[in-house]
C-alpha positions as CSV (number, residue, x, y, z in Angstrom):
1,X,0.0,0.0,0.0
2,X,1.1,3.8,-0.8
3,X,2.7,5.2,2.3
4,X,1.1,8.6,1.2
5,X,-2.5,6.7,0.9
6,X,-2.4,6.9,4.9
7,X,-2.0,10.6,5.4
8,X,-4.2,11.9,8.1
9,X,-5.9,15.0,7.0
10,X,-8.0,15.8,10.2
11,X,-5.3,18.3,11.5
12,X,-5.7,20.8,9.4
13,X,-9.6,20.7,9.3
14,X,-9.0,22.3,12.7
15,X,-7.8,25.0,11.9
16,X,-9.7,28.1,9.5
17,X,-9.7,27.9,6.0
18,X,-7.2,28.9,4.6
19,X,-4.6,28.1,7.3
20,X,-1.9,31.1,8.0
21,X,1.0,31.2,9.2
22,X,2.8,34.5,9.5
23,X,5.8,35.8,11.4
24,X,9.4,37.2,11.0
25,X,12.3,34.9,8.8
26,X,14.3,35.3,11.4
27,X,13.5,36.2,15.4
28,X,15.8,38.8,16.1
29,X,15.2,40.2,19.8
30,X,12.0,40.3,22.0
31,X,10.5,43.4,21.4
32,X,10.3,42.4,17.9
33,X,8.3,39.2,18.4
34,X,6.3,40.8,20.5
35,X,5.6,43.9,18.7
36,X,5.0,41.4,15.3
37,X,2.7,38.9,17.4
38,X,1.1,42.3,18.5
39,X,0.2,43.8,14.7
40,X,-0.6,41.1,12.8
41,X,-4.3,39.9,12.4
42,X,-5.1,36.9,14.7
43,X,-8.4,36.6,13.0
44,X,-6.5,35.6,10.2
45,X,-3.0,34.4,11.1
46,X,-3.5,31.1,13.7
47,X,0.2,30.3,13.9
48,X,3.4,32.9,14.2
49,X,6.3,31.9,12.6
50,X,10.0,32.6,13.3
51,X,13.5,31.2,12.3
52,X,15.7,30.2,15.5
53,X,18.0,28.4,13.4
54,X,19.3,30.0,10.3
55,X,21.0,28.0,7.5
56,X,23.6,30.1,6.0
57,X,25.3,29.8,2.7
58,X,28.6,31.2,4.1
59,X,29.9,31.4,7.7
60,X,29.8,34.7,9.2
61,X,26.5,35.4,8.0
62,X,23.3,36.0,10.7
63,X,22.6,32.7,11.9
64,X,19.6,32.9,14.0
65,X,19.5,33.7,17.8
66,X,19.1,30.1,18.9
67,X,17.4,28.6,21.7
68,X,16.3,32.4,23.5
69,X,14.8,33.2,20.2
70,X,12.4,30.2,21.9
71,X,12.0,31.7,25.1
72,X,10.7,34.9,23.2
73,X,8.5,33.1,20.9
74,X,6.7,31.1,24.7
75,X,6.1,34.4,25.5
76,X,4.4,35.5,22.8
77,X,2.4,32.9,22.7
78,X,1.3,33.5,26.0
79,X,0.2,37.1,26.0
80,X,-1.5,37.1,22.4
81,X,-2.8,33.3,22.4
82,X,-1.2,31.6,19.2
83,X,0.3,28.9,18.1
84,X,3.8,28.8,17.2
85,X,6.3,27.4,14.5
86,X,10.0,27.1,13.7
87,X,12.3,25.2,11.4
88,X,14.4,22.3,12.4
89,X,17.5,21.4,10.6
90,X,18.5,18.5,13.2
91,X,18.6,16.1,16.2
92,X,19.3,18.8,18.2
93,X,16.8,21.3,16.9
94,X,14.2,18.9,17.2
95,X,14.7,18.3,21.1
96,X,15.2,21.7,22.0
97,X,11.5,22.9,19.8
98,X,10.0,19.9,21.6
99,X,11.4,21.0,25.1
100,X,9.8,24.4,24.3
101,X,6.7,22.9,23.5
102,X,6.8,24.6,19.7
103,X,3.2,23.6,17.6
104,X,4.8,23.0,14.4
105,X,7.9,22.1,13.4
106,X,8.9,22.4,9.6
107,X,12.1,20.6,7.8
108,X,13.8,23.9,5.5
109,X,14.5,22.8,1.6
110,X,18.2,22.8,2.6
111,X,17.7,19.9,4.6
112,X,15.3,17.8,2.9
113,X,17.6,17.4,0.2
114,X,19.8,15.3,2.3
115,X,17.7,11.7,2.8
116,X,20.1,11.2,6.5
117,X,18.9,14.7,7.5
118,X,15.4,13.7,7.0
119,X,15.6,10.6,8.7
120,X,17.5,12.1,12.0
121,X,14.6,14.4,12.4
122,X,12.1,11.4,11.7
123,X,13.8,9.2,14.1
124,X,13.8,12.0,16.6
125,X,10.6,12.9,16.2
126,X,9.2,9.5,16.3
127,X,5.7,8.8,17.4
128,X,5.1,12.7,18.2
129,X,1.9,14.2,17.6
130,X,3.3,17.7,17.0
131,X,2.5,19.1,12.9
132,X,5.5,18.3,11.1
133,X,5.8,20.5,8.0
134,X,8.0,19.3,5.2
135,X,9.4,22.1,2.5
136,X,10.4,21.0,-1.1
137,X,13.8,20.2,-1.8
138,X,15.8,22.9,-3.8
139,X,15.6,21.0,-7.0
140,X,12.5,19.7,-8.9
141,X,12.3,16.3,-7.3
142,X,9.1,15.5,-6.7
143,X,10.2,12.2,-5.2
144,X,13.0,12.9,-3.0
145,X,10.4,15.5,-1.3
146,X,7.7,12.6,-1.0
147,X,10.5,10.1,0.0
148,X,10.8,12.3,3.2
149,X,7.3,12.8,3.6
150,X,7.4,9.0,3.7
151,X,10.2,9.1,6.3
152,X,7.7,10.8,9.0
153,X,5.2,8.3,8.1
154,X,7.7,5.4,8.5
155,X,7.8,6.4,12.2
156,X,4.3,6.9,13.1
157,X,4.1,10.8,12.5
158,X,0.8,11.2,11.5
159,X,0.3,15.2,11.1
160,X,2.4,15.9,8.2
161,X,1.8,18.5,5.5
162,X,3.9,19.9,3.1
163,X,5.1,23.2,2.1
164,X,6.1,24.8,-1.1
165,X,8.5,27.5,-1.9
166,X,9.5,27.2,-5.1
167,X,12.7,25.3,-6.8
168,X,15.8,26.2,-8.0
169,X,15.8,25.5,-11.6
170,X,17.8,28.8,-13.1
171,X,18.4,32.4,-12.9
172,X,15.3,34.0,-13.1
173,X,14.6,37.4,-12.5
174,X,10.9,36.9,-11.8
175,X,11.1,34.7,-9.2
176,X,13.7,33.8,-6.6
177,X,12.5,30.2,-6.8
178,X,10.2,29.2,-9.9
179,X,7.0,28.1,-8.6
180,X,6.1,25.3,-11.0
181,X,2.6,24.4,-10.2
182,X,1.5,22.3,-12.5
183,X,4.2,19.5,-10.7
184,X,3.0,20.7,-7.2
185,X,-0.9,20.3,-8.4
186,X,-0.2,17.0,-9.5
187,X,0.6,15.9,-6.0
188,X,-2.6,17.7,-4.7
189,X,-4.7,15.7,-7.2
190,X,-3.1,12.0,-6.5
191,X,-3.2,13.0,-2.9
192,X,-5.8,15.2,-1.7
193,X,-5.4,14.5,2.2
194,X,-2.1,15.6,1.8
195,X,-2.2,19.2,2.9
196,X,-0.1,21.7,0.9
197,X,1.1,25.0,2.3
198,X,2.3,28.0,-0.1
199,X,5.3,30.4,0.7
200,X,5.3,33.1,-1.9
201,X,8.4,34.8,0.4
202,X,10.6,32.2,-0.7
203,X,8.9,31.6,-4.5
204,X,9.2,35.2,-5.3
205,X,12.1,36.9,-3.0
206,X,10.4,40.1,-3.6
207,X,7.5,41.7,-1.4
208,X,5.8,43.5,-4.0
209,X,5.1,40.1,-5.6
210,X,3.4,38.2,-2.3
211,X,0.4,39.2,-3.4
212,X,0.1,37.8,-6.6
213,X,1.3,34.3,-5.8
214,X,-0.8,34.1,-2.3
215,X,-4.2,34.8,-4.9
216,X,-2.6,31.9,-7.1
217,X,-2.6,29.5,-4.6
218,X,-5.9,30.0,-3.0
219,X,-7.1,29.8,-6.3
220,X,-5.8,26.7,-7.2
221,X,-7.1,24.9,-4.2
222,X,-3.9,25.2,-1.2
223,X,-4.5,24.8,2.5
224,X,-2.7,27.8,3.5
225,X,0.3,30.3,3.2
226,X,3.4,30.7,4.9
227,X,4.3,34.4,4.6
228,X,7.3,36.3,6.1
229,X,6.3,39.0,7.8
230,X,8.5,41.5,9.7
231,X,7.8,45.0,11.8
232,X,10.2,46.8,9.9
233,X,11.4,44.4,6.8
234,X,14.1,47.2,5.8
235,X,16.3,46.2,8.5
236,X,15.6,42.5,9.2
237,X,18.8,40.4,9.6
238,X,17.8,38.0,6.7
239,X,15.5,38.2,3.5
240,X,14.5,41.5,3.8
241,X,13.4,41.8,0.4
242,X,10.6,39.2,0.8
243,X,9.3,40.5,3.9
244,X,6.6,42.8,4.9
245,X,4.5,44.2,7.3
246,X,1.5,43.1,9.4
247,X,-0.4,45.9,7.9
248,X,0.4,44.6,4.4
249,X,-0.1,41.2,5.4
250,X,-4.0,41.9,6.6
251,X,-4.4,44.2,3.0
252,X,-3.6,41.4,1.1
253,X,-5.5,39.0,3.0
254,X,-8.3,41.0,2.6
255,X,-8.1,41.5,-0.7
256,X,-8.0,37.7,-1.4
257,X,-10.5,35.8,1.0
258,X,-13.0,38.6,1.6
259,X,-13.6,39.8,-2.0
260,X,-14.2,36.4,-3.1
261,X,-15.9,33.0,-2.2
262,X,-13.2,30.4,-1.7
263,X,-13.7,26.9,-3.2
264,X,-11.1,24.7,-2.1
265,X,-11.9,22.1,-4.8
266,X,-12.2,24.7,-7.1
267,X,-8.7,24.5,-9.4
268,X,-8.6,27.2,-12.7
269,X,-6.9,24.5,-15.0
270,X,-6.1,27.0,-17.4
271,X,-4.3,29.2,-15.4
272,X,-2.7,26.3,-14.1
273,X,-1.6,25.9,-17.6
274,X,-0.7,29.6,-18.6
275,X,1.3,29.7,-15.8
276,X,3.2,26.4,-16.3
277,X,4.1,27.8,-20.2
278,X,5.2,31.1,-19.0
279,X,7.7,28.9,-16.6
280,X,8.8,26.9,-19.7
281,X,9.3,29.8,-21.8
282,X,11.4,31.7,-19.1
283,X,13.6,29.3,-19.0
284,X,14.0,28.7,-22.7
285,X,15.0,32.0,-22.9
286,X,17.7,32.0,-20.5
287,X,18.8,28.1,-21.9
288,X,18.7,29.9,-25.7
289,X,20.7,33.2,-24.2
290,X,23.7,30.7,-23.0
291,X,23.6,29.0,-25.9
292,X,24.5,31.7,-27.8
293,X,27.3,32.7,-25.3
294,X,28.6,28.7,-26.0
295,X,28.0,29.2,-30.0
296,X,30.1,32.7,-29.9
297,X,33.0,30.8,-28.0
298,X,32.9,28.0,-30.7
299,X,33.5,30.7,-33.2
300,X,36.2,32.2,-31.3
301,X,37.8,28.8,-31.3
302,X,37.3,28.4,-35.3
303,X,38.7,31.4,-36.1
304,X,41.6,30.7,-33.8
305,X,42.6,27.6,-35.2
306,X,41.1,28.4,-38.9
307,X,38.2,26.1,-38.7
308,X,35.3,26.2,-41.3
309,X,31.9,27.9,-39.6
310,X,29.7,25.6,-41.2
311,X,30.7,22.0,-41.0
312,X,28.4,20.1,-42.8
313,X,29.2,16.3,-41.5
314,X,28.3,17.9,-38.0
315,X,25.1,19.2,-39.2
316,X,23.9,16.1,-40.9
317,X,25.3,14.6,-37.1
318,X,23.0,17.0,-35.2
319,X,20.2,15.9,-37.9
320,X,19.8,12.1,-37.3
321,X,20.5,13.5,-32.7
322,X,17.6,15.0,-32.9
323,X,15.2,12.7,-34.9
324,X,16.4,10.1,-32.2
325,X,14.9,12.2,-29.7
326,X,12.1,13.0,-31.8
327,X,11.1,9.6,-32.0
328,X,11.6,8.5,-28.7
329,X,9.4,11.0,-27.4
330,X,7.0,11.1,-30.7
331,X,7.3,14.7,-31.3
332,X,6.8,15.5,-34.5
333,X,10.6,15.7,-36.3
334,X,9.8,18.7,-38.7
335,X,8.6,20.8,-35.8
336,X,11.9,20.3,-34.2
337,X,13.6,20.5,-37.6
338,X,12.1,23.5,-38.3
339,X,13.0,25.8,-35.0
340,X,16.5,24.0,-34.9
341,X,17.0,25.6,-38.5
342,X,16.2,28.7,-36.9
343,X,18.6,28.3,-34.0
344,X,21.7,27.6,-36.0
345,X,21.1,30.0,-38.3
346,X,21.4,32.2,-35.2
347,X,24.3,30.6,-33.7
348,X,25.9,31.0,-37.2
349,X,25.9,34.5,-37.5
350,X,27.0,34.8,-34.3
351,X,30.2,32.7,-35.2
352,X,30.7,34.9,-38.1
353,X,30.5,37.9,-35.6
């Protein structure tokens, strides 16, 4: 039987629809938990969340406050009755959140790339009925993120959920990490008790763009969002750009699930669509841009060592590739044939340049 087939959706359907979850990226000092718990809209946001532990890139970096940043987050909890979240990286994460009594604990992309990571915190966590969140891995790979998902099962964790923030697939300047939904949907349709959070911080990187992919997801059918939000995002310690403020937070939230009636079965497959193509196109354009750059360098090369441009025997070459492909896949040979004319003729002239 399918792990995933067991998922236990009944946490969730406690909770308001759509779930959110709101709070700084990082907790930086007391008075700013507090002063965040204090502004942002309880009768919409049901669960603050803060970063304790901060994955850096490179050392020397903010890090996160560590285990006082919990202390703070007990107290806020206690003066402005919410529920509270925070990400676990480790062993040691894990046992410090659960001394603290933390609601949710989520696994960051970082770590579930890394299978061991995943199944330290699983082992760790291992029978608990705390929500265990579970972010998509950095690259597209649908399985490795239901592999860990599978992990928490695998030791009796039975409130899981997932969250998505996007992948790394290349440069982009529209996105910090491309959303592709149409992939994330597809796990929403084969498992609909498998609830699926949004954060649009993390997809777009950019706060003036939260609202657009918040309306996306509650339009096509997620349980909640996860959005970053910070008293005074100008000067937060990490991801400044992607923050913003409680008063923001509330404006968009207004604008989205009080201006309309929510379906949550209700998915706009041609959006869906539109916005899958304008993913595939972007990053066409950026894959066609660098192969220019290559093509220019192969001309530069040419002319060094007085090389023909056009090399016939390696066009005819490149001819019968790509029929193979063609008729692997059963795409239809002259379409290909046709653009690929195109394309060299392209990276031609740029040789000749």
């Amino acid at each position: 039987m399918n792990l995933l087939k067991k998922i236990n959706y009944n946490w969730i359907k406690k909770f308001s629809y759509p779930l959110i979850i709101a709070g700084p990226c990082s907790a930086e000092n007391e008075e700013q938990i507090l002063n965040i718990t204090k502004n942002i809209d309880k009768s919409y946001v049901e669960v603050l969340r803060a970063g304790i532990w901060k994955p850096r890139t490179k050392p020397g970096l903010f890090e996160g406050v560590g285990e006082k940043g919990l202390k703070w987050l007990i107290k806020a909890k206690k003066k402005y009755n919410i529920l509270l979240s925070t990400e676990v990286a480790n062993e040691e994460h894990v046992k410090t959140a659960l001394k603290y009594d933390i609601d949710i604990l989520w696994i960051g992309a970082r770590s579930t790339c890394n299978p061991f990571t995943v199944q330290e915190i699983a082992n760790t966590l291992k029978n608990t009925n705390k929500i265990i969140l579970i972010k998509n891995p950095l690259n597209l790979d649908i399985d490795l993120w239901l592999g860990g998902v599978e992990r928490l099962i695998n030791n009796n964790i039975k409130n899981i959920g997932l969250i998505h923030r996007g992948f790394s697939l290349y440069k982009s300047k529209t996105y910090r990490n491309i959303p592709c939904w149409l992939e994330v949907l597809t796990i929403k349709k084969e498992y609909p008790k498998l609830p699926i959070i949004c954060d649009p911080s993390h997809i777009t990187g950019n706060s003036n763009k939260i609202y657009e992919i918040s309306k996306k997801a509650i339009d096509f059918g997620y349980d909640g969002l996860m959005i970053e939000t910070h008293n005074n995002p100008k000067e937060a310690l990490s991801d400044s750009n992607q923050q913003i403020t409680p008063n923001y937070l509330t404006e968009i939230l207004n604008k989205i699930l009080l201006k309309k009636e929510i379906n949550k079965k209700y998915i706009n497959d041609l959006n869906l669509y539109r916005n899958n193509l304008l993913e595939i196109d972007e990053n066409i354009i950026y894959l066609l841009h660098n192969r220019l750059i290559t093509s220019k360098n192969i001309g530069v090369l040419k002319k060094k060592h007085n090389l023909e441009i056009i090399q016939k025997e390696k066009m005819l070459e490149l001819k019968k590739f790509y029929k193979e492909i063609c008729k692997k896949i059963n795409l239809d040979e002259k379409y290909i044939q046709t653009l690929f004319d195109f394309i060299h003729k392209k990276s031609i002239e740029t040789q000749i340049i």
